[in-house]
C-alpha distance (Angstrom), angle and dihedral (degrees) to the residues before:
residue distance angle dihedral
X1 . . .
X2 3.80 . .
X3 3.46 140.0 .
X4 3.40 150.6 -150.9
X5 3.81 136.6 -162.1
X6 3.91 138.6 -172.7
X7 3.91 141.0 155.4
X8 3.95 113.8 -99.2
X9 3.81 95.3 -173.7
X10 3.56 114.7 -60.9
X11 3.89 101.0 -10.1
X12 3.27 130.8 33.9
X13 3.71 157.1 -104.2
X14 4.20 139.1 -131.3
X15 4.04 126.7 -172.7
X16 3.21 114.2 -159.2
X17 4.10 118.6 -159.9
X18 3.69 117.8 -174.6
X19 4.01 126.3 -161.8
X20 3.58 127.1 -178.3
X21 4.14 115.9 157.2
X22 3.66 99.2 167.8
X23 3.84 108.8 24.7
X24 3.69 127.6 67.1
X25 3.90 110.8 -118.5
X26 3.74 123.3 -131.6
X27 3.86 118.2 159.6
X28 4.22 128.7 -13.4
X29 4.28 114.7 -146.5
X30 3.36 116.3 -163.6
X31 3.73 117.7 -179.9
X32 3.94 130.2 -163.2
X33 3.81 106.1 -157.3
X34 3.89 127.8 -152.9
X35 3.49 144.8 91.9
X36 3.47 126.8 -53.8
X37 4.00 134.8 -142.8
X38 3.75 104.4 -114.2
X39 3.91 94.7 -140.1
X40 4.14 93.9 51.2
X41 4.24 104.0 131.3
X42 3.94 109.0 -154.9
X43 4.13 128.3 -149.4
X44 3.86 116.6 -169.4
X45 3.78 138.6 177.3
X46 3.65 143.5 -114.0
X47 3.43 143.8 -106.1
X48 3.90 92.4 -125.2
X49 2.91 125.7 -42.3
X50 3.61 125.4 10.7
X51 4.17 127.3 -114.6
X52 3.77 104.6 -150.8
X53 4.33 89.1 -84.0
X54 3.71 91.5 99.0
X55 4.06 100.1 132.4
X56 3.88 151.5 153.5
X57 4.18 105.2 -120.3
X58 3.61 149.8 171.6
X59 3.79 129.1 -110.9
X60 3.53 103.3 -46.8
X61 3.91 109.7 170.6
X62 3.52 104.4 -151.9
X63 3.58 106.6 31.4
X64 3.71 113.9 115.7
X65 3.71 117.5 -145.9
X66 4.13 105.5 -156.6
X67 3.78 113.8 -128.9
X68 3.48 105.5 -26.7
X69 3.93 143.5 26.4
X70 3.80 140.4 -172.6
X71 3.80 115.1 -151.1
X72 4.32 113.5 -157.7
X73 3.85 143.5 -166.0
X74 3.67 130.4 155.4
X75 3.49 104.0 -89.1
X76 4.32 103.7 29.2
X77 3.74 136.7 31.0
X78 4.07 124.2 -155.6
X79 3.76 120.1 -164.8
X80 3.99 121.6 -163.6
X81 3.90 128.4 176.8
X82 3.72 150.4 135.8
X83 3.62 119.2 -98.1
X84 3.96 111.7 -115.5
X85 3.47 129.1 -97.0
X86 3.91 84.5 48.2
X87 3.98 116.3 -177.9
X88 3.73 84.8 -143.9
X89 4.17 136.1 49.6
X90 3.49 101.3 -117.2
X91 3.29 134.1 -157.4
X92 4.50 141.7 -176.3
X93 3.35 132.1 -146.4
X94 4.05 126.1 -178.3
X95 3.56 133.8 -168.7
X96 3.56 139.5 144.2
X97 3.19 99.9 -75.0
X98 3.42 95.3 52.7
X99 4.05 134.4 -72.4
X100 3.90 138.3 -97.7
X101 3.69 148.1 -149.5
X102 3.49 121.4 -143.8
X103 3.91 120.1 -159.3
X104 4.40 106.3 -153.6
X105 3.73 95.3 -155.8
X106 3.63 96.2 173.9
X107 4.04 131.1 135.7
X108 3.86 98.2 -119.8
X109 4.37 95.4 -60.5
X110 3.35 93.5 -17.0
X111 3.98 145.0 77.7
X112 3.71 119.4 -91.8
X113 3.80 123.7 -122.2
X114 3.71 99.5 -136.2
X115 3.70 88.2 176.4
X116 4.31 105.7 -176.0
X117 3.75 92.1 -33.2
X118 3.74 118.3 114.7
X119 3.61 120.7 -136.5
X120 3.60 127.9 -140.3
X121 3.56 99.0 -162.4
X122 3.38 116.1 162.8
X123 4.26 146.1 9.5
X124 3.78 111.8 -149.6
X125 4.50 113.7 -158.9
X126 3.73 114.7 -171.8
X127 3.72 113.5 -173.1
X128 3.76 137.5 170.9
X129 3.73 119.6 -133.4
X130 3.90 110.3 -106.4
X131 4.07 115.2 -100.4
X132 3.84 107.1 -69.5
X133 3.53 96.9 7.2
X134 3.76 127.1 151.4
X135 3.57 118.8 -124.3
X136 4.20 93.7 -114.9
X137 4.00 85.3 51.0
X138 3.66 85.8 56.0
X139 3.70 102.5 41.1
X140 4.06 79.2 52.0
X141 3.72 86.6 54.0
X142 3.88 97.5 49.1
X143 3.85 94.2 46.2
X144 3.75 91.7 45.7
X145 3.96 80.7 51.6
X146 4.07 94.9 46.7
X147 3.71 96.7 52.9
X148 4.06 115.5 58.0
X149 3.89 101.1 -174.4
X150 4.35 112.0 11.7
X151 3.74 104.3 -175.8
X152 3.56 107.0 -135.2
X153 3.93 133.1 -167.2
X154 4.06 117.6 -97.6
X155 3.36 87.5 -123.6
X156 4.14 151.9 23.7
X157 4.13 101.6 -70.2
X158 4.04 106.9 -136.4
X159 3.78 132.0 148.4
X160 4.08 143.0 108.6
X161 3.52 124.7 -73.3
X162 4.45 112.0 -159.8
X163 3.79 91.4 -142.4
X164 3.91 106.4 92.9
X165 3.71 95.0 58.4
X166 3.88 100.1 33.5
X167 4.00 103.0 23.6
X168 3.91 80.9 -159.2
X169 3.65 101.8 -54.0
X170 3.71 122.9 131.8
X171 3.73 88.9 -2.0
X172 4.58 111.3 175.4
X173 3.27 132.3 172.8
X174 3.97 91.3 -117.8
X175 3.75 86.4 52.5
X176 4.13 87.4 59.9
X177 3.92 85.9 50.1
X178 3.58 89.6 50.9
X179 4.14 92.8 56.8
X180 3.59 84.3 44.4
X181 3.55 100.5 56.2
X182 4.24 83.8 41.8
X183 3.84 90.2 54.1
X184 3.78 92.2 45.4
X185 3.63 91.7 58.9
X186 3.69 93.8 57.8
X187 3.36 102.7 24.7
X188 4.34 108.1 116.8
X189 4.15 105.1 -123.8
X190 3.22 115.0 -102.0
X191 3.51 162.3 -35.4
X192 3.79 82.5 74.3
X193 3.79 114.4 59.8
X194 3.96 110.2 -168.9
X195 3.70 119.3 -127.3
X196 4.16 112.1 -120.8
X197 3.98 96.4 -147.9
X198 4.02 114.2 -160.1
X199 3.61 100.9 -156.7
X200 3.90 135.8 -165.3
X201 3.70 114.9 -29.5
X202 3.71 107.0 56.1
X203 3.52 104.7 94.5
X204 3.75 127.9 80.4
X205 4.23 101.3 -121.6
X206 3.75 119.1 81.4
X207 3.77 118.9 -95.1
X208 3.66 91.6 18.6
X209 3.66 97.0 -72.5
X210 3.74 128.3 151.4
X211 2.86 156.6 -47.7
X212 3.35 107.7 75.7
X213 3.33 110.2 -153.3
X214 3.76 112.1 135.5
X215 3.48 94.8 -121.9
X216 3.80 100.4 128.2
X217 3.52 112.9 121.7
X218 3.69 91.0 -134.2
X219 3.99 94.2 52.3
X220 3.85 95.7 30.2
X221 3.64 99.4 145.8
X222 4.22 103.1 41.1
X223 4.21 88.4 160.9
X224 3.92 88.5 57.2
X225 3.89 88.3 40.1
X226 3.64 102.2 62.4
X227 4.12 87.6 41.5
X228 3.98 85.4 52.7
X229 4.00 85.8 54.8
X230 3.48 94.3 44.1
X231 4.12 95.1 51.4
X232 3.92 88.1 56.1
X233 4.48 89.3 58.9
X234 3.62 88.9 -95.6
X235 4.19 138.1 131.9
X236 3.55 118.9 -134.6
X237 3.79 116.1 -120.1
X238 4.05 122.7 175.3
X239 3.98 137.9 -170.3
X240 3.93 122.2 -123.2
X241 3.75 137.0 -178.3
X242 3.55 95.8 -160.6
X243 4.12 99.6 -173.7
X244 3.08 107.5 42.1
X245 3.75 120.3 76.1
X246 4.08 145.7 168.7
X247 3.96 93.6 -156.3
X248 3.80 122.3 113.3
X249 3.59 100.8 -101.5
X250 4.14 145.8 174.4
X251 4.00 109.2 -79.2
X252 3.81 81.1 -139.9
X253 3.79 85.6 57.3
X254 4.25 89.4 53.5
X255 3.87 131.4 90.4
X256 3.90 108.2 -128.4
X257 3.34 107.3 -82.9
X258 3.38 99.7 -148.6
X259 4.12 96.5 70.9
X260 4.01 98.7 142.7
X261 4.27 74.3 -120.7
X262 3.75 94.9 59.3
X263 3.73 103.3 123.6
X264 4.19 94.2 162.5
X265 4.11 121.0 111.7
X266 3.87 111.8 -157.8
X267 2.96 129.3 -65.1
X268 3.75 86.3 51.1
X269 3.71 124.1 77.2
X270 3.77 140.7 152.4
X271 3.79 128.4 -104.9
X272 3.79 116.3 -136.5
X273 3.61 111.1 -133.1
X274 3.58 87.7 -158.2
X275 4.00 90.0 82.1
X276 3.94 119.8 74.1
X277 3.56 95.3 -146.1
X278 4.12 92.5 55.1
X279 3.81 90.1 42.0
X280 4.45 92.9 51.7
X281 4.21 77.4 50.6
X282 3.63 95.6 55.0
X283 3.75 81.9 46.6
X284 3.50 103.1 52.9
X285 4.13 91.1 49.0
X286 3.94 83.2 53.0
X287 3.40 99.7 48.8
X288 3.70 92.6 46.4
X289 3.66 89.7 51.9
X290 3.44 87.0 55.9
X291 3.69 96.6 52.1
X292 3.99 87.4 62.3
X293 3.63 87.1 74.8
X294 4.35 102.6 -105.3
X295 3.84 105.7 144.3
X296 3.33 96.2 -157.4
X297 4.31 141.7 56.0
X298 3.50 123.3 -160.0
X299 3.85 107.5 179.7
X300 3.12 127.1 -162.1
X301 4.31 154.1 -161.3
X302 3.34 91.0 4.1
X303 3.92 89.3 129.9
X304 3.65 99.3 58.2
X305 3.91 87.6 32.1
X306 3.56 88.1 70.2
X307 4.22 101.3 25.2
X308 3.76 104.9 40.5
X309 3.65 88.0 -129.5
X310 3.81 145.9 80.3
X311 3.23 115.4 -122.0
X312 3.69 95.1 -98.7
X313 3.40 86.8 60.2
X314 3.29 102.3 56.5
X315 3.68 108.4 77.1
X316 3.04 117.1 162.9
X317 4.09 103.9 -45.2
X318 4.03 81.5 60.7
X319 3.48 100.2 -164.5
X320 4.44 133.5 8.4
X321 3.82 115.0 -78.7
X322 3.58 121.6 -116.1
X323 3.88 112.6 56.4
X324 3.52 130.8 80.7
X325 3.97 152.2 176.4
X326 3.33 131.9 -77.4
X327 4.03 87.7 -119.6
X328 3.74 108.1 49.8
X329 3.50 97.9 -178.6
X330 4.54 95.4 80.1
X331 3.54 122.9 72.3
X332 3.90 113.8 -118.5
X333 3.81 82.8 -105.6
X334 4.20 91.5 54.4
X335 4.00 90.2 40.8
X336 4.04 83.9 54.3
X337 4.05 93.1 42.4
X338 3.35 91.8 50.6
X339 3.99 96.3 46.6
X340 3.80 84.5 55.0
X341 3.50 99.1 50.1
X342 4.01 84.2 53.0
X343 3.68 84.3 55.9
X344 3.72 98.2 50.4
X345 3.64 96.4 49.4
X346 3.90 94.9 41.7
X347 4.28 89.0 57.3
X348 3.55 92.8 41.6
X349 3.98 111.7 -169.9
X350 3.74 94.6 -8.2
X351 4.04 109.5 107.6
X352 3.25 117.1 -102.8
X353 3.70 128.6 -140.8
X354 3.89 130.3 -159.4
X355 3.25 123.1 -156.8
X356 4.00 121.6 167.9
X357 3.88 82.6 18.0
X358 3.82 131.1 140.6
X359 3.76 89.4 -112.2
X360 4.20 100.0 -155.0
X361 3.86 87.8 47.3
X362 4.06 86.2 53.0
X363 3.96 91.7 40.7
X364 3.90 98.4 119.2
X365 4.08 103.9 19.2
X366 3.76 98.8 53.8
X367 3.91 120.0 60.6
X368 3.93 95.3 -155.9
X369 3.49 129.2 29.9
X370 3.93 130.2 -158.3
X371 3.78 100.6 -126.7
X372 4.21 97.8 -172.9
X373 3.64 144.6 24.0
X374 3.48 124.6 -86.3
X375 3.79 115.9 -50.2
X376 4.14 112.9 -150.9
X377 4.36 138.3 -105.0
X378 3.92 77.4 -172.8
X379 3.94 115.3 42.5
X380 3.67 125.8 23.8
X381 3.30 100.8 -154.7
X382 3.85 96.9 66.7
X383 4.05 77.7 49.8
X384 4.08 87.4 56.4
X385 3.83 91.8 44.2
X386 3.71 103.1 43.2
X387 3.30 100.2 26.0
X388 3.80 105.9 46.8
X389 3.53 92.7 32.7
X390 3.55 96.9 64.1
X391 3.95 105.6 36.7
X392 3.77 81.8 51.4
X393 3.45 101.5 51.1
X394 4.12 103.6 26.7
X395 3.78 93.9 44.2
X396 3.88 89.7 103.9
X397 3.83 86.8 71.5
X398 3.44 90.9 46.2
X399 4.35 102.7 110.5
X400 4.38 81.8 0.6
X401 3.46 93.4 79.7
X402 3.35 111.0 1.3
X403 4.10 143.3 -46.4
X404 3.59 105.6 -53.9
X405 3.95 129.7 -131.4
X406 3.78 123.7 -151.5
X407 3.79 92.4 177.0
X408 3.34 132.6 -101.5
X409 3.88 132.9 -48.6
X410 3.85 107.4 -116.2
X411 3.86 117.0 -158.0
X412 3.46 110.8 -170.6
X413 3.95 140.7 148.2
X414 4.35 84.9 -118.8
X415 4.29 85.3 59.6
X416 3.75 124.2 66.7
X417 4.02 110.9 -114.8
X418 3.68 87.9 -139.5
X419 3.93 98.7 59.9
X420 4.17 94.7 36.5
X421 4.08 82.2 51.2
X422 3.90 86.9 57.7
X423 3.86 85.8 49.3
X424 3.97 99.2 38.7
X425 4.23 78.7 48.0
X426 3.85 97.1 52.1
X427 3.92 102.9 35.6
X428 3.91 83.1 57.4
X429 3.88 97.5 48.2
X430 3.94 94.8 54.5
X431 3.67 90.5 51.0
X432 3.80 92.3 -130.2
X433 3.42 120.1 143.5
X434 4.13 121.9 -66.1
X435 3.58 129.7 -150.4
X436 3.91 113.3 174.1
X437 3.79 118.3 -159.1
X438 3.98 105.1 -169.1
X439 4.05 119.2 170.0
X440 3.61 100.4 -128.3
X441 4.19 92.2 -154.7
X442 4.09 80.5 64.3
X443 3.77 115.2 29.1
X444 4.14 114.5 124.6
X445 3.48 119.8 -144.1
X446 3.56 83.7 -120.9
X447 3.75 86.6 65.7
X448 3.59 96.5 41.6
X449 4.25 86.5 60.3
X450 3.70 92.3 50.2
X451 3.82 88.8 47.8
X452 3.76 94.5 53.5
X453 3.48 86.7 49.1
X454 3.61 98.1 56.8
X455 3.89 95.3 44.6
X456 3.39 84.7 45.8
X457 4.23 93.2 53.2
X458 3.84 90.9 36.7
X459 3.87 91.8 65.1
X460 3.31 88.0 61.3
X461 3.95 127.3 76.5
X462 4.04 115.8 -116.2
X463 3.31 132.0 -154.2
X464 3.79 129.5 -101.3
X465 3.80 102.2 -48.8
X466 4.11 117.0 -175.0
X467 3.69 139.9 150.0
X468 3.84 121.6 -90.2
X469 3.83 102.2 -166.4
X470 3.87 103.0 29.0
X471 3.86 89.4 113.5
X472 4.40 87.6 62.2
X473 3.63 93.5 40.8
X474 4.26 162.1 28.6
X475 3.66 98.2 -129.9
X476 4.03 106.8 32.2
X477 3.69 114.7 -147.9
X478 3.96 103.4 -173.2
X479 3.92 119.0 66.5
X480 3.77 140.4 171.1
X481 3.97 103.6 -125.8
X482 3.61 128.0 175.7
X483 4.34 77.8 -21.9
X484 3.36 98.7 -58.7
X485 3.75 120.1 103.0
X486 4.41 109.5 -128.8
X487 3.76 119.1 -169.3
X488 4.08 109.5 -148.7
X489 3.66 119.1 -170.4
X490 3.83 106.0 -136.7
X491 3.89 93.3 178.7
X492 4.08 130.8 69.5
X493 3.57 128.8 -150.7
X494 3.65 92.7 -84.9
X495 4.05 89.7 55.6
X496 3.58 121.3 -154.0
X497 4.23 123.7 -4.4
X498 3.74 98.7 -134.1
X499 4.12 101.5 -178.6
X500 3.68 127.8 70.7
X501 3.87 123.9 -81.8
């Protein structure tokens, strides 16, 4: 292994280069050693999306911190991370004798056969936050610094997504129409047309796998479809699970089956996006979808299509030993890059949304990013969890990396107007991405205003939103917005749910 450093203004930077021609390569520790300040607080990432656990802590030995951290005390704040588009997962630790970064170099649970090749496998930035500087600044500041060239929509992204109220479930074509024609009639004119999103549940296969052929008798016509959305002032936006498929395909084409994770029953398998010949058959599917007219991708699952695990799961093992792809000469995080970059090209200009996707690998190819797990049409609390947890605590990526996604906003008879008005109110005010998900069989005009509203707002750039309290808690309740400071109350009378629905 070598490194190398140099000074990128007033922090710094660390290349690490890895070679190993003879040995199979698992896992590389390196350690900085010294003494720590007892009263440092520490924020890391995730692995994709986040799960609600997002969090400002102690010294906790063992906790891993995915790709990047921020270390705080009252008077000084540190920020470490690896670059994007890393070679490598990577991974910090901190404790008082110092902290680490671990580089998982592995082919899926196996060791990679570098053979002569050198890897460059990861860029390290270390910065200290600017005199007087709030931690959020500075977490802006490092992942401004981690990610060289974001690519970032044209415009604000806004629009209605079908999933909240149907969660794929007696999904038509006339059903689209009829969100269409909903989103129409609150929809601001333009400059900002809003996306109308067909999500899970359109295609034919189980489990929304491929392939996509259009041949479901309740979408039969997708072509006419997207013109249909387009007539009523809409764009065109469409859900894919690109690895997963029921066709008859090449066993060189198929991820082992027998991965102790492997929850598919034939027909369904999962392409490796290690082979060329899978990858240009993922494309082709894309492109065609494309050609129907849909504007927008959102992808989806490929994560734990290809790991076995969400990313809560993970930890810091990632994925179960004893598998691998059919190329074992990439990293997992270079099989992933590249299956990305197949993505990308295959959609061309249309924007491109991941969802279930390793979020600092798709820094840079993806134009929005889903930021946390599934918020809820059904139980607010999930909403309040997922949803708050990660706007509040991913927003530093947000226009770093690329256009963040806290979900959707789900109006529904089973959620509370009050609390989804809170969340309608604050996904609008940070200027991230919004997604509305109303049941048209229950909508209130009195919702339909405050949705206009919001569309309206969210075409329009705000000022510098952040979190006040989200070193004191999970779910932050005071924010700076538009520079005024609003209080939201995230929790009823009854407080938090804490068993399983």
């Amino acid at each position: 292994m070598t490194t190398e450093s140099k000074q990128r203004g007033k922090g710094a930077e660390l290349s690490i280069t890895i070679s190993s021609p003879r040995s199979a390569l698992t896992r590389v520790h390196l350690r900085w050693s010294g003494a720590m300040e007892d009263d440092l607080r520490f924020l890391g990432d995730h692995w994709e999306r986040s799960y609600g656990d997002l969090e400002w802590r102690g010294y906790v030995g063992e906790r891993i911190m995915p790709w990047y951290f921020l270390a705080s005390r009252r008077d000084a704040i540190y920020g470490f991370g690896v670059k994007t588009g890393a070679s490598a997962f990577c991974f910090w630790q901190a404790d008082p004798r110092g902290y680490s970064l671990w580089l998982d170099v592995r082919n899926g649970g196996g060791g990679l056969e570098l053979g002569e090749r050198r890897l460059s496998a990861a860029t390290v930035v270390a910065l200290a936050g600017h005199p007087g500087a709030t931690p959020f600044q500075t977490a802006q500041e490092l992942c401004h610094a981690l990610c060289d060239h974001p690519r970032l929509p044209k415009a604000p992204v806004l629009g209605s997504n079908d999933w909240y109220y149907l969660y794929g479930e007696n999904m038509t074509a006339e059903g689209i129409l009829r969100d269409a024609d909903l989103l129409a009639e609150i929809s601001p004119v333009k400059p900002v047309a809003p996306f109308m999103v067909i999500d899970m549940g359109w295609s034919k296969a189980p489990e929304g796998a491929g392939p996509w052929k259009g041949d479901n008798l309740l979408f039969p016509d997708m072509p006419r479809l997207a013109a249909e959305i387009k007539k009523r002032g809409a764009r065109p936006g469409i859900w894919v699970r690109p690895l997963l498929s029921a066709e008859t395909l090449p066993q060189a084409w198929r991820l082992p089956l027998n991965r102790p994770e492997g929850p598919y029953k034939a027909p369904l398998q999962v392409i490796d996006p290690s082979v060329p010949e899978a990858l240009a058959h993922i494309q082709e599917g894309l492109r065609e979808v494309v050609g129907w007219g849909f504007e927008l991708v959102k992808h989806d699952f490929s994560t734990y299509d290809i790991l076995g695990h969400w990313g809560h799961q993970m930890g810091a093992d990632l994925t179960s030993p004893g598998w691998h792809f059919a190329d074992r000469s990439k990293t997992t995080a270079e099989v992933i890059l590249q299956f990305y970059r197949a993505i990308r090209e295959a959609v061309g200009d249309a924007t491109l949304i991941g969802c279930n996707t390793v979020g600092h690998l798709g820094a840079g190819l993806f134009e929005v990013q889903r930021i946390g797990d599934d918020v809820s049409g059904r139980d607010w609390n999930r909403t309040r969890r997922m949803g708050v947890n990660a706007l509040a605590f991913r927003l530093p990526q947000h226009g770093a990396f690329f256009c963040a996604d806290p979900d959707c906003v789900p109006i529904t008879r089973d959620v509370p107007w009050k609390m989804t008005q809170q969340w309608l109110d604050l996904v609008v005010r940070t200027g991230t991405a919004l997604f509305i998900s109303p049941d048209p069989s229950s909508v209130t005009a009195e919702e339909k205003k405050a949705l206009k509203a919001a569309l309206a707002a969210a075409s329009r750039a705000p000022a510098n939103p952040q979190p006040l309290d989200w070193t004191e808690t999970t779910a932050p309740k005071r924010w700076l917005l538009g520079g005024d400071v609003t209080n939201f109350e995230w929790f009823g009378e009854e407080g938090a749910y804490p068993l399983s629905r």
